[in-house]
RODO-2510 file (C-alpha; in nm, 4 decimals, decimal comma):
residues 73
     n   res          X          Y          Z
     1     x    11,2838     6,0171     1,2456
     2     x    11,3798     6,3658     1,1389
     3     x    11,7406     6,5229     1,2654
     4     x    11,6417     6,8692     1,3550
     5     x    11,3161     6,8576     1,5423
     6     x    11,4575     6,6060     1,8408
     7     x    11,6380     6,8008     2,1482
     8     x    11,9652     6,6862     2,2401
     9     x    12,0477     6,3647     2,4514
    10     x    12,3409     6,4041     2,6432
    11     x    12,4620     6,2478     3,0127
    12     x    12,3743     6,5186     3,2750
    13     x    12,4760     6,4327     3,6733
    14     x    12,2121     6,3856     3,9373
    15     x    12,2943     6,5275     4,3188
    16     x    12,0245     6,4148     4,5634
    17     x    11,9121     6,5568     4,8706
    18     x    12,2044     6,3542     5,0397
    19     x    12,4889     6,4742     4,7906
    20     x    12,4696     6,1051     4,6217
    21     x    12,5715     6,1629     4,2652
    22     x    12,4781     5,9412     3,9421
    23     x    12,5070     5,9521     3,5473
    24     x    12,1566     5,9701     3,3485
    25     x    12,1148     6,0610     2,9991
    26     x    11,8695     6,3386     2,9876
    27     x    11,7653     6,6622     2,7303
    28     x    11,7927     6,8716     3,0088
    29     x    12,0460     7,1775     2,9429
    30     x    12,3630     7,1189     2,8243
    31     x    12,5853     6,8034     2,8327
    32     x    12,7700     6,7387     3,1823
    33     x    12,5188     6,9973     3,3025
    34     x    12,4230     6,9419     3,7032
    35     x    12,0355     6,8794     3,8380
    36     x    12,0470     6,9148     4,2170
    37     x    11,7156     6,7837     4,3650
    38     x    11,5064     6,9684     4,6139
    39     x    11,2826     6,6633     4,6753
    40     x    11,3681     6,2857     4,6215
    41     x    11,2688     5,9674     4,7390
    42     x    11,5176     6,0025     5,0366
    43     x    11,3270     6,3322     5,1730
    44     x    10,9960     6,3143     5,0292
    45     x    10,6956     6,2231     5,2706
    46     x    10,4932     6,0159     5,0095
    47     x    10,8338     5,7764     5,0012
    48     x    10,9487     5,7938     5,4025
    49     x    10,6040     5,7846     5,5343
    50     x    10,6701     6,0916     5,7936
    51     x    10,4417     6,3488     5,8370
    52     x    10,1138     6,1100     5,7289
    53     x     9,8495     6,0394     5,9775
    54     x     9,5424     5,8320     5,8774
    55     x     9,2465     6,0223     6,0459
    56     x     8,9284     5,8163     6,0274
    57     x     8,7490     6,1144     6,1895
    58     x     8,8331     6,2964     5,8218
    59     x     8,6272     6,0679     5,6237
    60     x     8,2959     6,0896     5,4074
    61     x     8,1225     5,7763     5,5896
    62     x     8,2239     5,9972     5,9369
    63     x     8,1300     6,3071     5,8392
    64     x     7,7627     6,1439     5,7499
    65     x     7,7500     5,9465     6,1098
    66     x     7,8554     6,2652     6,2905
    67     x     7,5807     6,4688     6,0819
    68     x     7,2690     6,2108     6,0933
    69     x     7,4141     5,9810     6,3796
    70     x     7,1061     6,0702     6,6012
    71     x     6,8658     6,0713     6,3344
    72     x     6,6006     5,8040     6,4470
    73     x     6,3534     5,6625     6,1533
***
């Protein structure tokens, strides 16, 4: 592995959305550097579930029964 080409590794602090803090080794700016997150696990909708809804009226096979439900063979 050559010296030079690698960025530096150094422990950087993480603030969450909830002002949690924790230690991670990263080669993000400079050491003891601070990352506050916009978007985590504790405020993100794909991890809490809110603001989902599961619309069966939205889908492919509904779109083609709404468009040739009346179609008689």
């Amino acid at each position: 592995m050559k010296k030079s080409i690698h960025p530096d590794y150094h422990e950087i602090k993480v603030v969450m959305t909830d002002g949690t803090e924790f230690t991670t080794k990263s080669t993000l700016g400079k050491p003891g550097e601070v990352l506050k997150l916009d978007v985590d696990p504790l405020s993100h909708p794909a991890w809490t579930g809110g603001g989902t809804q599961l619309r069966e009226n939205a889908g492919q096979v509904a779109r083609f029964k709404k468009k040739f439900g009346n179609f008689k063979v």
